[in-house]
Backbone as CSV, one residue per row, in Angstrom:
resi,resn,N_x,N_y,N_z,CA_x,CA_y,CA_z,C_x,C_y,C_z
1,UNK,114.896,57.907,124.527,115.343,57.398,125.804,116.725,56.788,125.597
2,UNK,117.726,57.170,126.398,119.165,56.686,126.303,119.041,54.855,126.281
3,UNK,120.437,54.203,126.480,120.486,52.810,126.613,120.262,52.667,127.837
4,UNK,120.736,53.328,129.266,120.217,53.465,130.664,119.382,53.298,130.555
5,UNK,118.141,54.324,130.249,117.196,54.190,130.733,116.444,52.771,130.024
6,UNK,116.657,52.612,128.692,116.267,51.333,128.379,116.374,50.194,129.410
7,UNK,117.548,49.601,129.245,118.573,48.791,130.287,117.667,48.864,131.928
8,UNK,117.111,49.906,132.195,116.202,50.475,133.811,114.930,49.872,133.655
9,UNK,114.149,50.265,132.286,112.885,49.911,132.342,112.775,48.785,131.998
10,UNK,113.645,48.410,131.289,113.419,46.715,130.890,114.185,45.840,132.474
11,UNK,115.120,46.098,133.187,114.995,45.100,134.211,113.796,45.384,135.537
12,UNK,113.278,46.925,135.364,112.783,46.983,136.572,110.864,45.989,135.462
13,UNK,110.735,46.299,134.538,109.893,45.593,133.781,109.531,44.008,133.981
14,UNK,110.857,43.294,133.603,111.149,42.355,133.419,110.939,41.476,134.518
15,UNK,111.752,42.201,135.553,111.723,41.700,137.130,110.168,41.536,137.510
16,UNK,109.074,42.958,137.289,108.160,42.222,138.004,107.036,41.411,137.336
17,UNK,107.479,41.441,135.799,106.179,40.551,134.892,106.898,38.762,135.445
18,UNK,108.115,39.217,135.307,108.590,37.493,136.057,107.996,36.989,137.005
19,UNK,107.871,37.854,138.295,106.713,37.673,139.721,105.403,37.495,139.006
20,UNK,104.815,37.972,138.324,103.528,38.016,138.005,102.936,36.701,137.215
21,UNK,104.486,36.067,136.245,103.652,34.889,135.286,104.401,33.763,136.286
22,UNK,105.818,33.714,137.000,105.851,32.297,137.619,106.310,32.656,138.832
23,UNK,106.274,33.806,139.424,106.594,34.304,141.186,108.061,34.015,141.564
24,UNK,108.894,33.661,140.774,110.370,33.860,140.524,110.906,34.567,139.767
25,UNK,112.177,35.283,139.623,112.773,35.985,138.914,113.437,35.070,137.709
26,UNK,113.462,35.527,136.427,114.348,34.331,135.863,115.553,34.636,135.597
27,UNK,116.276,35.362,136.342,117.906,36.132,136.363,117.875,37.600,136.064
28,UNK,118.534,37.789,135.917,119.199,38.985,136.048,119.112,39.698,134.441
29,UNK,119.649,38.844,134.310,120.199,38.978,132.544,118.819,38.864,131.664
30,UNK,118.419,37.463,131.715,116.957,37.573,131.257,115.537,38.643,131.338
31,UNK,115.842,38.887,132.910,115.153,39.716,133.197,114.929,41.212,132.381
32,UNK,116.345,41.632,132.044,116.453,43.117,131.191,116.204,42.621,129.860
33,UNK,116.839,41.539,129.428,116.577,40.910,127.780,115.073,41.135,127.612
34,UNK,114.285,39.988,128.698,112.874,39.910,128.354,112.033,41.309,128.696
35,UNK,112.723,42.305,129.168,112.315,43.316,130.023,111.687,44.370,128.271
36,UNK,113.320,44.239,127.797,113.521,45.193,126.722,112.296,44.466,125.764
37,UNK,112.801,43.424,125.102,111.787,42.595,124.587,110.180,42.868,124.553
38,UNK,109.709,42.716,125.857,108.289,43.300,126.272,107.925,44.507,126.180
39,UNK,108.681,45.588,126.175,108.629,47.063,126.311,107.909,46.651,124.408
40,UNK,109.211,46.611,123.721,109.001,46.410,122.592,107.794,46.028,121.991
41,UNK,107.091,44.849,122.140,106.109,44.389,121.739,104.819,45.023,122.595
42,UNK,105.137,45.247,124.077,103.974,46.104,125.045,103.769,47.685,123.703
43,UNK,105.063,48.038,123.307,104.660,49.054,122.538,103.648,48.880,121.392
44,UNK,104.100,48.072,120.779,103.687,47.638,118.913,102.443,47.163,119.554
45,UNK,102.192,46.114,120.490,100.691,45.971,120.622,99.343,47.533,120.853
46,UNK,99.835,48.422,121.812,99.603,49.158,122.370,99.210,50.495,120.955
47,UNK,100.186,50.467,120.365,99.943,51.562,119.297,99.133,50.895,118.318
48,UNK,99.185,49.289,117.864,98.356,48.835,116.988,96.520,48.642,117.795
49,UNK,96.800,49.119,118.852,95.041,49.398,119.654,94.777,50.426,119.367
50,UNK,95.447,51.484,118.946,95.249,52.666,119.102,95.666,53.738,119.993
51,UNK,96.785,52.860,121.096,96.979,53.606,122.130,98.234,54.072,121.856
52,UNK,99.471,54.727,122.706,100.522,55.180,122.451,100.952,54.087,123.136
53,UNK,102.444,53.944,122.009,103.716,53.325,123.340,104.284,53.782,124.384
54,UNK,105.669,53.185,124.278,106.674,53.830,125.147,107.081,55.690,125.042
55,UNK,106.617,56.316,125.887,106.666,57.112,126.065,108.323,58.352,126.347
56,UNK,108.524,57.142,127.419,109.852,57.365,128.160,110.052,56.883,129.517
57,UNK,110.433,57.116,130.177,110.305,56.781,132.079,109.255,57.016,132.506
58,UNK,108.248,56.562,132.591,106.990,56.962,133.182,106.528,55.768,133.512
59,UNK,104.927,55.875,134.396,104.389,55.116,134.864,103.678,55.007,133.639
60,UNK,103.031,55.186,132.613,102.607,54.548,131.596,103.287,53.540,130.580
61,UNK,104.665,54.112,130.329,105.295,52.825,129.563,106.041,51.692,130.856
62,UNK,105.752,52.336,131.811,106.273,51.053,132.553,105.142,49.777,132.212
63,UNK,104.025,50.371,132.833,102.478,49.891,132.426,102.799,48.746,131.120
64,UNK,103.352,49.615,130.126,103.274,48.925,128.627,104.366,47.741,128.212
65,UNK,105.320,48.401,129.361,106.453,47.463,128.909,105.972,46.251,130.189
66,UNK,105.166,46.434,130.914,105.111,45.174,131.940,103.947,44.088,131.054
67,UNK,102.764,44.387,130.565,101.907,44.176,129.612,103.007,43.157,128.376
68,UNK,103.684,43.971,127.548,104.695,43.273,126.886,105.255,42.118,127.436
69,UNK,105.899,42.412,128.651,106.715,41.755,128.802,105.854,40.116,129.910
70,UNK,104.675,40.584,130.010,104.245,39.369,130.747,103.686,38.710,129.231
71,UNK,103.762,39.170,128.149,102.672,38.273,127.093,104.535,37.406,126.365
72,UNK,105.376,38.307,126.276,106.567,37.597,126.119,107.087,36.600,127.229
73,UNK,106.942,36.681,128.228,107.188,35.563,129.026,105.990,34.369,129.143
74,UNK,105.057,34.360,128.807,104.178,33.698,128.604,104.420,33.045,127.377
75,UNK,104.955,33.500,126.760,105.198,33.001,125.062,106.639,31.908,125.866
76,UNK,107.409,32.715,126.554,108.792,32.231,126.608,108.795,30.636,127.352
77,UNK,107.278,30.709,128.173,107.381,29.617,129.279,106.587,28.406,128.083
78,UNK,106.210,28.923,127.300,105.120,28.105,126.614,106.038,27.217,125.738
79,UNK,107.178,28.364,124.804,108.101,27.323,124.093,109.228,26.550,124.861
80,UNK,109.860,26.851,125.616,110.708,26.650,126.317,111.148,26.092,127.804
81,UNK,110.369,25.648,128.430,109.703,25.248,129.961,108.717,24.027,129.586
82,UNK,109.766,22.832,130.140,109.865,21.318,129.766,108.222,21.267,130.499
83,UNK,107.440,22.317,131.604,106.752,21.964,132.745,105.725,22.494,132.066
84,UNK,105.475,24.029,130.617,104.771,24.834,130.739,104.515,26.176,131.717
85,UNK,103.472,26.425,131.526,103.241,27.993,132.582,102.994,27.456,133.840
């Protein structure tokens, strides 16, 4: 998968695991960082189950990278967020 499409799945990723763990976006920027981030680890978790990763543009690694990326933002709110989750 090119850097586009990376850069695509990690903000369109990112954007909605953000709605999902605190119902705000946390920017723009973060959003693709933590987007990519989650893909990443949505993968490595996913293949260490037995399942496949990131595939490419699809509705399955979107699946994987949203999975990722809500257990990385959960991590992110836990160290970093004076309030918690």
């Amino acid at each position: 998968m090119s850097i586009i499409g990376w850069l695509i799945l990690g903000l369109i990723s990112g954007f909605i695991a953000s709605k999902i763990v605190n119902k705000t976006g946390a920017g723009f920027v973060l959003d693709i960082i933590l987007g990519i981030v989650g893909a990443l680890v949505g993968g490595f978790i996913f293949t260490r189950l037995g399942g496949i990763g990131i595939t490419g543009f699809n509705l399955y690694s979107m699946t994987v990278a949203i999975v990722g990326a809500v257990i990385v933002l959960v991590v992110y709110h836990a160290l970093f967020s004076r309030k918690g989750i």
